[in-house]
C-alpha positions, 0 to 999 in steps of 0.5 A, a space after each residue: 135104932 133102938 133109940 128109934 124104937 122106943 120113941 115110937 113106942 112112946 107114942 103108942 103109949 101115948 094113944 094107949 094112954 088116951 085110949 084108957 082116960 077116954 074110955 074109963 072116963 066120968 065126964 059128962 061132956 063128949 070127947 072129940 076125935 078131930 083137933 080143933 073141931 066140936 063134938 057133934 051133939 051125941 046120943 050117949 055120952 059114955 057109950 060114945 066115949 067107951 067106943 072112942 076109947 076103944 079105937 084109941 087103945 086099937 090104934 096105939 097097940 097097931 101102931 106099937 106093932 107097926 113100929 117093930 121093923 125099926 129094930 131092924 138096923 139102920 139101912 133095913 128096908 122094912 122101914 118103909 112098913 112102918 110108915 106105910 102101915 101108920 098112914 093106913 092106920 091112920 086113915 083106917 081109924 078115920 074111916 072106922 070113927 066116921 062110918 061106925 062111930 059118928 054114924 051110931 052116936 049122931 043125935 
């Protein structure tokens, strides 16, 4: 489980990773939160940026926590949390880029 764990971890490292690129970025274009769908026009590219950054970085720290019943052992029935917890996570983040983000960036 421990193999389990750090791959999970990885993938948190991964959001955090995008989190920090994001929100220390010098681009001027705006970052796209949806795979495959452009940016809607945006108000303030940094800002914009620095927030996406920010929801990145929260979600890769929740998600790395989330991942911690996996140290459990094999049969531990807290694994479910962490499945669980990273689908609300994920639909959180969504709802939280929607009516916070979006709604404050849109031009």
């Amino acid at each position: 489980m421990i193999a389990a764990f750090c791959i999970w971890f990885l993938m948190a490292l991964c959001f955090i990773g995008l989190g920090i690129y994001n929100f220390f970025s010098k681009k001027k274009s705006a970052f796209g939160f949806w795979a495959n769908a452009k940016v809607f026009p945006v108000t303030d590219v940094k800002a914009y940026n620095r927030a996406l950054g920010k929801l990145w970085c929260v979600f890769g720290v929740v998600f790395a926590l989330l991942g911690l019943p996996l140290l459990g052992g094999q049969n531990s029935p807290y694994i479910l949390l962490s499945v669980l917890g990273a689908m609300l996570e994920a639909i959180a983040a969504m709802v939280v880029y929607v009516t916070v983000i979006e709604k404050k960036y849109r031009r």
